[in-house]
TIRO-2110 file (N, C-alpha, C; in Angstrom, 1 decimal):
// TIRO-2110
7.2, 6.8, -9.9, N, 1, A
6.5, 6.4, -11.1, CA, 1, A
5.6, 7.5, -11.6, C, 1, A
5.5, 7.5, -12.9, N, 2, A
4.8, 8.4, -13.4, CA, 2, A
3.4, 8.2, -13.8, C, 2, A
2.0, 8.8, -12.8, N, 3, A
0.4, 7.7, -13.0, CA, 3, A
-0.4, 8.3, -14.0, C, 3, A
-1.0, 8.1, -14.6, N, 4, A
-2.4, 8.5, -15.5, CA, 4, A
-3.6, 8.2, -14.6, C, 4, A
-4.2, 8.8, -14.0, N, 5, A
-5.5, 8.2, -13.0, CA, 5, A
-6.9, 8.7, -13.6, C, 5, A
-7.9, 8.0, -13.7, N, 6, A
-9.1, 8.5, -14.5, CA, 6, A
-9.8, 7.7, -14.0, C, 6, A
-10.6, 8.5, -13.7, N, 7, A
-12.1, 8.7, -12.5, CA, 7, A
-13.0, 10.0, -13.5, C, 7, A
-14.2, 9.3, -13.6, N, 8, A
-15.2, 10.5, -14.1, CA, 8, A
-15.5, 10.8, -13.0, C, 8, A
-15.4, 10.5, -11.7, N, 9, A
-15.6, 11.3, -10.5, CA, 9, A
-14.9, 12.0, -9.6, C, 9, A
-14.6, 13.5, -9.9, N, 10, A
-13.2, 14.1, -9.5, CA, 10, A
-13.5, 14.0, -8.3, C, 10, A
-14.1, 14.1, -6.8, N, 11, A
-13.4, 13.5, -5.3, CA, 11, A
-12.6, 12.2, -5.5, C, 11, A
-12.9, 11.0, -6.1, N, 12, A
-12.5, 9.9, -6.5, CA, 12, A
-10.8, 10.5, -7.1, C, 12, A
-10.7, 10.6, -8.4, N, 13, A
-9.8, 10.9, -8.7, CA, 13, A
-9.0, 11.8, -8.3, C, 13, A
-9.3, 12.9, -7.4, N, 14, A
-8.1, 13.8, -6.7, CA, 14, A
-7.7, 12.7, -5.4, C, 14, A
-8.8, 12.4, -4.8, N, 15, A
-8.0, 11.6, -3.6, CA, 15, A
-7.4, 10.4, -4.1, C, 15, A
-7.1, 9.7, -5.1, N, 16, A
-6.3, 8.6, -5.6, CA, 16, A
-5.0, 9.7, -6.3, C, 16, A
-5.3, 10.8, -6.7, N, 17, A
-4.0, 11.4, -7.2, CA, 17, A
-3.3, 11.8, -5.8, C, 17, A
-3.6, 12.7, -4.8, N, 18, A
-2.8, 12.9, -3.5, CA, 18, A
-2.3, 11.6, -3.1, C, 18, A
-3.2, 10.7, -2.6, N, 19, A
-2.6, 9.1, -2.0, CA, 19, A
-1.1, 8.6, -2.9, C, 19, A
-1.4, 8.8, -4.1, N, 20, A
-0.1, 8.5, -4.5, CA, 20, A
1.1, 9.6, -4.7, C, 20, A
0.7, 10.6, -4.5, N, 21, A
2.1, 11.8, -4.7, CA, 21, A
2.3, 11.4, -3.2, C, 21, A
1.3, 11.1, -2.1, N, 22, A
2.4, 11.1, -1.2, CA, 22, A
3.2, 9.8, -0.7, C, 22, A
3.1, 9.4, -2.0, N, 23, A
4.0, 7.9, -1.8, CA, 23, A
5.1, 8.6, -2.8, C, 23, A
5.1, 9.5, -3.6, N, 24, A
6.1, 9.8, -4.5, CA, 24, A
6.0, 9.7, -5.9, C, 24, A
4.8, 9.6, -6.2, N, 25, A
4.4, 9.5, -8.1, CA, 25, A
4.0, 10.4, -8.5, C, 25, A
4.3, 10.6, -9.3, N, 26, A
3.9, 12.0, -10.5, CA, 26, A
2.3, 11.9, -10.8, C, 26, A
1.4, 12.6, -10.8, N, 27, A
0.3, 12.0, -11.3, CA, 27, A
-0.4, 12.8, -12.0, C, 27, A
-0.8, 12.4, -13.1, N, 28, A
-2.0, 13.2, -13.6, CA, 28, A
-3.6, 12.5, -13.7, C, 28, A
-4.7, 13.4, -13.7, N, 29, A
-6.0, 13.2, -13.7, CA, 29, A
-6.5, 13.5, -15.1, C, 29, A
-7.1, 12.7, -15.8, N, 30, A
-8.1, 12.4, -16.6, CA, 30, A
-9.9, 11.8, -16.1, C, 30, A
-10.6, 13.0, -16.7, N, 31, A
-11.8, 12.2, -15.7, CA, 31, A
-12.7, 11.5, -17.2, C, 31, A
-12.0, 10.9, -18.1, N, 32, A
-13.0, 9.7, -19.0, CA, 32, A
-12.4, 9.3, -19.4, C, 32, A
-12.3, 8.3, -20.3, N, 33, A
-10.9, 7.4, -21.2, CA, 33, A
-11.0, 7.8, -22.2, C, 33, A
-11.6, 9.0, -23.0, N, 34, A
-11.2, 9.6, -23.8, CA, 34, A
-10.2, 10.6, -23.8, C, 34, A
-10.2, 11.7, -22.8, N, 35, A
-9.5, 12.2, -22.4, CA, 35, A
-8.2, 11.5, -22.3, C, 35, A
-8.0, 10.6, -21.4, N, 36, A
-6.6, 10.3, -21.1, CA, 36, A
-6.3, 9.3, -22.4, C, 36, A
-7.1, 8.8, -23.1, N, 37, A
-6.5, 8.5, -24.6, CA, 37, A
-5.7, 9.3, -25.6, C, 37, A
-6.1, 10.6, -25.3, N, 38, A
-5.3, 11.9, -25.3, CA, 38, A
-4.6, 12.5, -24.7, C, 38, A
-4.4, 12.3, -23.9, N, 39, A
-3.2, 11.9, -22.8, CA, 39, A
-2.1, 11.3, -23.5, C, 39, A
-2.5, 10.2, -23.6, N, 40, A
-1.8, 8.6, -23.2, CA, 40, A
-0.9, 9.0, -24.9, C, 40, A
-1.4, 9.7, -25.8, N, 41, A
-1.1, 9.7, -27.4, CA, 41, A
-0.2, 10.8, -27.2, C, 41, A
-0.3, 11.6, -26.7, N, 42, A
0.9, 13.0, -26.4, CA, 42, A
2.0, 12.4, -25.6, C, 42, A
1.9, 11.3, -25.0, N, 43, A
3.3, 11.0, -24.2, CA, 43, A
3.0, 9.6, -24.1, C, 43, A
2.8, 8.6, -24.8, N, 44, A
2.7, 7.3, -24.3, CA, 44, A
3.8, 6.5, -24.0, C, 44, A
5.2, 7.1, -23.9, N, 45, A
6.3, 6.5, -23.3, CA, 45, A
6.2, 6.9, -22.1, C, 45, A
5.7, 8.2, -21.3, N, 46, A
5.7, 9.0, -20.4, CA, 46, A
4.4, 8.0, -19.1, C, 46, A
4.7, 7.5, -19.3, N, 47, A
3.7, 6.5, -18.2, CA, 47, A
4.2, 4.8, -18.0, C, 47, A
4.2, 4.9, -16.8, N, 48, A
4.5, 3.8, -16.0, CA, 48, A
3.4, 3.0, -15.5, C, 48, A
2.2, 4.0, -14.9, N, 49, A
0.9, 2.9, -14.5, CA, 49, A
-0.5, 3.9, -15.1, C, 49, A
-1.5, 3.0, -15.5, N, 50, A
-2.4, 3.5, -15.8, CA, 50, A
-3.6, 2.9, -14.4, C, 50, A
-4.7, 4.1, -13.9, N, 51, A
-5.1, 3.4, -13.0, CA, 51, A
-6.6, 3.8, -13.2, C, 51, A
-7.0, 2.8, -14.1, N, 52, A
-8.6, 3.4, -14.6, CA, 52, A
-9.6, 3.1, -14.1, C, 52, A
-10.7, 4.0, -13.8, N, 53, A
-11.7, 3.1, -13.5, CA, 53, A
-12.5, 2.5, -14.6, C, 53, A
-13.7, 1.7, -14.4, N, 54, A
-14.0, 0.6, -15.5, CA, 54, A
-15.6, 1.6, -16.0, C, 54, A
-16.2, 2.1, -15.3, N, 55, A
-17.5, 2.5, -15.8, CA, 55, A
-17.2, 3.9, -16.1, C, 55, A
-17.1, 4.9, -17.3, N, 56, A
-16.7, 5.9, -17.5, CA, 56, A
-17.4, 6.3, -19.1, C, 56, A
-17.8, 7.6, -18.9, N, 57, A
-18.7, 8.5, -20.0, CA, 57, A
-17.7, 8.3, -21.3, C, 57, A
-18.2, 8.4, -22.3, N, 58, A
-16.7, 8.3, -23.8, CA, 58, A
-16.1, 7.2, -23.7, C, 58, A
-15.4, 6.6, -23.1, N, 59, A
-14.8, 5.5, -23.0, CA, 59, A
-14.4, 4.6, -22.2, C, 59, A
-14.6, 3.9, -21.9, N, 60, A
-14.7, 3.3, -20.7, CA, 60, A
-13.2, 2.2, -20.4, C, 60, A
-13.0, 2.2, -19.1, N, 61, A
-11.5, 1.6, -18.3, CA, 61, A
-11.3, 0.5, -19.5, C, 61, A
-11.9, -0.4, -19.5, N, 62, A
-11.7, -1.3, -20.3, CA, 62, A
-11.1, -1.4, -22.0, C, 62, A
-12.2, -0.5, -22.4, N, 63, A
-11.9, 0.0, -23.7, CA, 63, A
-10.5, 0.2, -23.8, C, 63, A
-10.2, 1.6, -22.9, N, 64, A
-9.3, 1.9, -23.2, CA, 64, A
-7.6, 1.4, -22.9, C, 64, A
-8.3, 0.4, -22.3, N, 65, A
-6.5, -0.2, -21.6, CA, 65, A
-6.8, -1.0, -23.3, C, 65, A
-7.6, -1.7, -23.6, N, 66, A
-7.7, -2.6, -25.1, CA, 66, A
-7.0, -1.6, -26.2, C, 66, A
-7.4, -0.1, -26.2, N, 67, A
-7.0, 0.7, -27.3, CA, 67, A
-5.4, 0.8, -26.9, C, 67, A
-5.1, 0.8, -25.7, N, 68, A
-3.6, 1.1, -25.6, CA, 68, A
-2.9, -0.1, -26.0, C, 68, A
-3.5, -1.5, -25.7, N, 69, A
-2.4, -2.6, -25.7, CA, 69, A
-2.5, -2.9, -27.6, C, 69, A
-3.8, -2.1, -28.3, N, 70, A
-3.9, -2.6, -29.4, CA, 70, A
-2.3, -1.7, -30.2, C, 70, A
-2.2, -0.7, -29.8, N, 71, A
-1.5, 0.4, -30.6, CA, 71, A
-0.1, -0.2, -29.9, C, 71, A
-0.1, -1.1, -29.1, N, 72, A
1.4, -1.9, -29.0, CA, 72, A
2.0, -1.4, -27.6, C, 72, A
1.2, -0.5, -26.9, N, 73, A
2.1, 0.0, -25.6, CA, 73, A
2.0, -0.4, -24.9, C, 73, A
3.0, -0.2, -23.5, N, 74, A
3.1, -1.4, -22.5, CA, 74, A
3.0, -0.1, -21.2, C, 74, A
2.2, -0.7, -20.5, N, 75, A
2.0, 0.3, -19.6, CA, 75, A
1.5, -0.7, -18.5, C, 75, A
1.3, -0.6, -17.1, N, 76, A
1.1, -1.3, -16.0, CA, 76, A
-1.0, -0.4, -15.9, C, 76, A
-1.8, -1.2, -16.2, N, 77, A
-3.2, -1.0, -15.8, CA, 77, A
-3.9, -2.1, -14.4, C, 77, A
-4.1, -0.6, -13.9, N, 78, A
-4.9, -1.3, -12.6, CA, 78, A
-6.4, -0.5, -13.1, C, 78, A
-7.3, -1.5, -13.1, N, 79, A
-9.0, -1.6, -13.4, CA, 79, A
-9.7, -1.1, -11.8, C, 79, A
-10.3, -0.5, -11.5, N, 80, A
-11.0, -0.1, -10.5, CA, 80, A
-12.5, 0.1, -10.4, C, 80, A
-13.0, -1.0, -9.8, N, 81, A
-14.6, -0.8, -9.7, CA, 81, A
-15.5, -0.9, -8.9, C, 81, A
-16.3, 0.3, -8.6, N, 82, A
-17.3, -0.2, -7.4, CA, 82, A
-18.7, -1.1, -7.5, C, 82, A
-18.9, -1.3, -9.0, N, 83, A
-19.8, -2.2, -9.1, CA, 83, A
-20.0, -3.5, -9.3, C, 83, A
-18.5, -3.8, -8.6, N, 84, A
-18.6, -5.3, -8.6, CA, 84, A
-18.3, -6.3, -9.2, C, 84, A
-18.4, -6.0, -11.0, N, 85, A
-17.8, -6.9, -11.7, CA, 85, A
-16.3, -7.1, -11.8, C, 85, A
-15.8, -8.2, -12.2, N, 86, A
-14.4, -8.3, -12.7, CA, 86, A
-14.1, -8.9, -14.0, C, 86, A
-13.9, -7.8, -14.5, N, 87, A
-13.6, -7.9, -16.2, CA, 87, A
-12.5, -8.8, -16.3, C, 87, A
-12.7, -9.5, -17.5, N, 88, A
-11.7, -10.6, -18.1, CA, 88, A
-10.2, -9.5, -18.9, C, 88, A
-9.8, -9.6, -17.5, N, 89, A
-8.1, -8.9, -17.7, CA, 89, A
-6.8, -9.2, -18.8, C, 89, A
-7.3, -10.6, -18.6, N, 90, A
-6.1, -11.9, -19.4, CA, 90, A
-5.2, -11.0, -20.8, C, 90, A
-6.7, -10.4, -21.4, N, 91, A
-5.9, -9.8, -23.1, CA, 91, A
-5.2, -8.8, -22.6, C, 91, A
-5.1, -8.1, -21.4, N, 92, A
-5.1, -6.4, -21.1, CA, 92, A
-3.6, -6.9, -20.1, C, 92, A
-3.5, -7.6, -20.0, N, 93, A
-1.9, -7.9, -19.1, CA, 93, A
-0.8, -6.9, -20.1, C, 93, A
-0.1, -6.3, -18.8, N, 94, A
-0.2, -6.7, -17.3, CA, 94, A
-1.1, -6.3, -16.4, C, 94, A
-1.8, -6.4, -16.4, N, 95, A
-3.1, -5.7, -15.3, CA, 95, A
-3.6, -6.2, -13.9, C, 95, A
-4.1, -5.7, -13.3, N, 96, A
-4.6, -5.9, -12.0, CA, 96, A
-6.0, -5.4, -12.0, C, 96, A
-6.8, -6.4, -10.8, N, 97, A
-8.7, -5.5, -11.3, CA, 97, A
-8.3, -5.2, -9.4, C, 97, A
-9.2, -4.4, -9.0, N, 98, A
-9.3, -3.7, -7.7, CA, 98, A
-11.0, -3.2, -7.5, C, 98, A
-11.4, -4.1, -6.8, N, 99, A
-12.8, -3.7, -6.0, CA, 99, A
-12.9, -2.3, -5.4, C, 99, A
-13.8, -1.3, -5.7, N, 100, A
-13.5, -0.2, -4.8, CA, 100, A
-14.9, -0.7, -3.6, C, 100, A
-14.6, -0.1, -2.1, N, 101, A
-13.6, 0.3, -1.8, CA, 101, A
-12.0, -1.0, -1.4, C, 101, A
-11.3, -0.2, -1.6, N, 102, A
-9.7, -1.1, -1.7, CA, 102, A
-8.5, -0.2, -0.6, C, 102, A
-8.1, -0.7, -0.1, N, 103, A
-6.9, -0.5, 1.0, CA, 103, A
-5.8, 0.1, 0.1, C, 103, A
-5.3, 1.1, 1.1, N, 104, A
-4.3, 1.5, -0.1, CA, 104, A
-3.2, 0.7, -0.1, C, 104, A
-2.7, 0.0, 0.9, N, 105, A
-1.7, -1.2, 0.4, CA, 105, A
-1.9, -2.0, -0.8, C, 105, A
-3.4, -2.4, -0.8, N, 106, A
-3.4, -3.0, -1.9, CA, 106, A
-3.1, -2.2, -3.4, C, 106, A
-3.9, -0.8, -3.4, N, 107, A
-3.6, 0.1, -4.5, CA, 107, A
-1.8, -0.4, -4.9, C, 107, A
-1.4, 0.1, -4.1, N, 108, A
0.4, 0.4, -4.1, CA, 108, A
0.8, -1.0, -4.3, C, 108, A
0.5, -2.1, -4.0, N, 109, A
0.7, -3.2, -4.8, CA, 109, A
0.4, -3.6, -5.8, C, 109, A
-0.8, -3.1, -6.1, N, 110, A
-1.7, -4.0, -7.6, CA, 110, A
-0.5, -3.3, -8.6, C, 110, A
-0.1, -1.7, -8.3, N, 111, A
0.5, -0.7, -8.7, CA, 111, A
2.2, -1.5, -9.5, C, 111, A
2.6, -2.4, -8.6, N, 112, A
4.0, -3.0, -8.8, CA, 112, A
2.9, -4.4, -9.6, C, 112, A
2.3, -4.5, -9.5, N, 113, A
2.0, -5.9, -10.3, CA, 113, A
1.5, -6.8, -9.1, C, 113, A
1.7, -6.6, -8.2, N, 114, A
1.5, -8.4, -7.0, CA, 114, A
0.1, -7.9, -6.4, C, 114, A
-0.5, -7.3, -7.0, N, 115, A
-2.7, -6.7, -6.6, CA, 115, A
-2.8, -8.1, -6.5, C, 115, A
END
């Protein structure tokens, strides 16, 4: 699979990009949801899972899974957060939310949809 991962916190986000290449995914890093809104616009066929976190500078996880599903694209979003809340996902399907810290089995599942 091919990931979009965005973390404004690059330790965060490189160790969630290695964990998944060594499962076999392509991955790129974005560290705001502006950025990978730019991303996401230069290839938005080119993605299989988006794996955002929710508190982020410019744009935030939320927002931006809403800006992608508004412009009609279908992409698999897993929400990531250490602060605890769990955002109302329902509009943002197919999505998954993930408490950090989270097991990576669970990652690699919310990843296929069954988080």
């Amino acid at each position: 699979m091919k990931v979009l991962v965005v973390d404004d916190e690059p330790r965060i986000a490189k160790s969630l990009a290695r964990l998944l290449q060594v499962h076999g995914h392509e991955t790129t890093i974005a560290h705001d949801g502006l950025e990978a809104w730019e991303l996401f616009e230069q290839a938005p066929q080119g993605w299989s899972v988006l794996i955002t976190d929710i508190r982020m500078p410019r744009l935030d996880g939320v927002n931006l899974a809403r800006r992608i599903r508004e412009h009609g694209f279908t992409v698999h979003v897993v929400l990531i957060s250490g602060h605890g809340e769990s955002p109302d996902i329902e509009a943002l399907s197919p999505a998954v939310f993930l408490a950090k810290p989270f097991k990576r089995a669970d990652l690699l599942a919310a990843m296929e949809g069954g988080g």
